[in-house]
Phi, psi and omega in degrees: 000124169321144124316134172265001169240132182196149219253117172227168141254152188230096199240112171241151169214096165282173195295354141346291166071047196267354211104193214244117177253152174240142187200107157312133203231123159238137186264134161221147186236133174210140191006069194031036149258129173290126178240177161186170194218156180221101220275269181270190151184150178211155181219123170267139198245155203281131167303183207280314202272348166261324169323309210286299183299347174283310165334299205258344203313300192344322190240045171261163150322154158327318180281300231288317171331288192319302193312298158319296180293338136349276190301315173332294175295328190259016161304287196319312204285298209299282147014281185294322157315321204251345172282299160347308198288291193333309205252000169055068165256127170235166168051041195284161158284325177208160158232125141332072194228129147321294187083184195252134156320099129337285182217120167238077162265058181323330139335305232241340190088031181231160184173122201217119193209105189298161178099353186266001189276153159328028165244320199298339179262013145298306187299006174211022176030078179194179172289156098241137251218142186211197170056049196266351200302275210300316189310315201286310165281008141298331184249044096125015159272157168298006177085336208189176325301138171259004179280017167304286194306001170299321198244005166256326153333270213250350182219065190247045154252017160288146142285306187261171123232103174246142201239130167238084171252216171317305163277162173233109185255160175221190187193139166202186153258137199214124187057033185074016183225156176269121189232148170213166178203170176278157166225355160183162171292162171216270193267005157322316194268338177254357171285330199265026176242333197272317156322291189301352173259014171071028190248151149295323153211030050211052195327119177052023145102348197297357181248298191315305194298354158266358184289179194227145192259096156331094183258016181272334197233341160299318184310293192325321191259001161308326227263357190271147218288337196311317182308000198259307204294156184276155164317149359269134166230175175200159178226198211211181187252026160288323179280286186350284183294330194230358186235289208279319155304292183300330193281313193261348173276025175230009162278141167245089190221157180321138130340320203255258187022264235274352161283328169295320175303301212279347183299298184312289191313315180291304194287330181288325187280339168296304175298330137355282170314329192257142199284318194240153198241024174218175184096183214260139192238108165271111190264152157210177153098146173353335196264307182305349211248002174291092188303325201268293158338302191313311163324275160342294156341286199286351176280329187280349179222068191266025140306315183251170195266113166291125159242128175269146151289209151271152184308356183295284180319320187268006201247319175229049166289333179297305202300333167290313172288292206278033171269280207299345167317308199302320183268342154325301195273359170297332194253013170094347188282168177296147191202013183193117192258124188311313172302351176232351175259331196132305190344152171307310205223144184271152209207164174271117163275159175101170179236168181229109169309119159286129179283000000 
């Protein structure tokens, strides 16, 4: 017999690099409806000397990787320890964790997302179920995104579910199937503009809305093939670094430009992205708190309906789904749908730790 209740930690840390989030979870399932409560949340954020190294890993060596997901895994553990402690959470079933993206190349059959190796449920004693990544681009999927079934699970009175995080990925339903995709970066690329003004990030859009929109470097970056291409896609922070930068560090313009240019791109390639341009859009992730963006957003769709959630929901909703992945795969269930990644097969994904 399923437990109809369970007790999570829930851990993400995205290509952002806003930190690490944690978000105590308790789930109850009763004739496979799903409910949940979001008990705690904390979001740690990476000292200046772990920022640097994440920041640059894409191009580390191989030893130097090894070396990294080490340091990582006993990072994660500390992190998860010390939450666990902090909120006097007991009689957990699992913790649930991402670990941090690295290297994402599904083309290549590669995916590398640190903090996942098997010690991590010793060094903190719990279960812990990781690694959600890797199975699916073995079975010839992108990897990603995997929070759909999440948002077909616990928010499907939505039309849209969209995360404006590093990235901006959405999920909806269409012919009885879920289908999502990344449809472009987002603040990987304006935190690292936002840097160069000495800021962590553009608070509420407030630097972009005085910048003025480049429509020589909006074409350019409209005009790149990914946007073309059909679902399922996804991106790494490799298009970032080797397509987005170099495109736009070859304008010679304000800082506040090239966040306003880049702004613009992002709310035009969303509206893009969605087959129908009215109905309801459920935002999360770091990116909702951009006012200005929001703005956009909604001029390029002034049809649909924008929902913010509450701050729990919009800051640890990844940290929620990939609690709730965990307890999927605790039950043997599908937690990764072949319609939105590729896969040969929709499949139970993660490996699960034993303390």
């Amino acid at each position: 017999m399923f437990k109809e209740k369970y007790s999570i930690v829930g851990v993400m840390s995205g290509t952002s690099l806003d930190g690490v989030d944690l978000a105590h979870i308790v789930f109850t399932v009763e004739n496979n409806n799903w409910g949940f409560e979001i008990v705690d949340s904390e979001t740690v954020p990476y000292t200046t000397d772990w920022l640097n190294k994440l920041k640059i890993a894409v191009s580390f060596s191989s030893a130097a990787l090894e070396t990294l997901n080490q340091d990582y895994t006993s990072l994660l553990a500390d992190i998860i320890s010390n939450f666990i402690k902090k909120k006097y959470i007991t009689n957990l079933d699992a913790v649930c964790s991402h670990g941090h993206t690295i290297v994402h190349q599904p083309q290549n059959g590669i995916t590398l997302q640190i903090g996942n190796l098997p010690q991590i449920a010793s060094l903190i004693h719990q279960t812990v179920i990781c690694d959600f990544r890797v199975q699916d681009v073995q079975l010839g999927g992108q990897g990603a995104p995997l929070v759909p079934i999440g948002d077909q699970i616990l928010f499907p009175e939505y039309d849209y579910c969209m995360n404006l995080g590093g990235f901006s990925n959405v999920s909806y339903e269409q012919n009885k199937q879920r289908i999502a995709f990344d449809i472009s970066p987002v603040n990987t690329v304006l935190n690292f503009y936002a840097n160069q003004l000495g800021l962590d990030y553009d608070d509420e859009g407030s630097i972009s809305r005085t910048g003025i929109c480049n429509k020589h470097l909006l074409n350019e970056l409209n005009a790149l093939n990914f946007y073309q291409k059909k679902h399922p896609k996804s991106l790494g922070f490799e298009f970032v670094k080797e397509t987005i930068l170099p495109i736009i560090n070859s304008y010679s313009i304000p800082v506040e430009d090239k966040l306003r240019t880049f702004t613009e791109h992002v709310a035009m390639q969303i509206a893009l992205a969605l087959p129908n341009k009215n109905g309801s859009l459920f935002i999360t992730g770091g990116g909702a708190y951009n006012d200005f963006l929001l703005e956009r957003i909604q001029f390029h769709l002034p049809k649909m309906k924008l929902i913010i959630p509450t701050a729990k929901i919009l800051e640890f909703k990844e940290a929620l789904i990939f609690a709730l992945l965990g307890v999927l795969k605790l039950r043997g269930e599908i937690n990764v749908l072949s319609s939105v990644t590729g896969a040969k097969k929709d499949h139970s994904s993660g490996v699960i730790f034993r303390a």
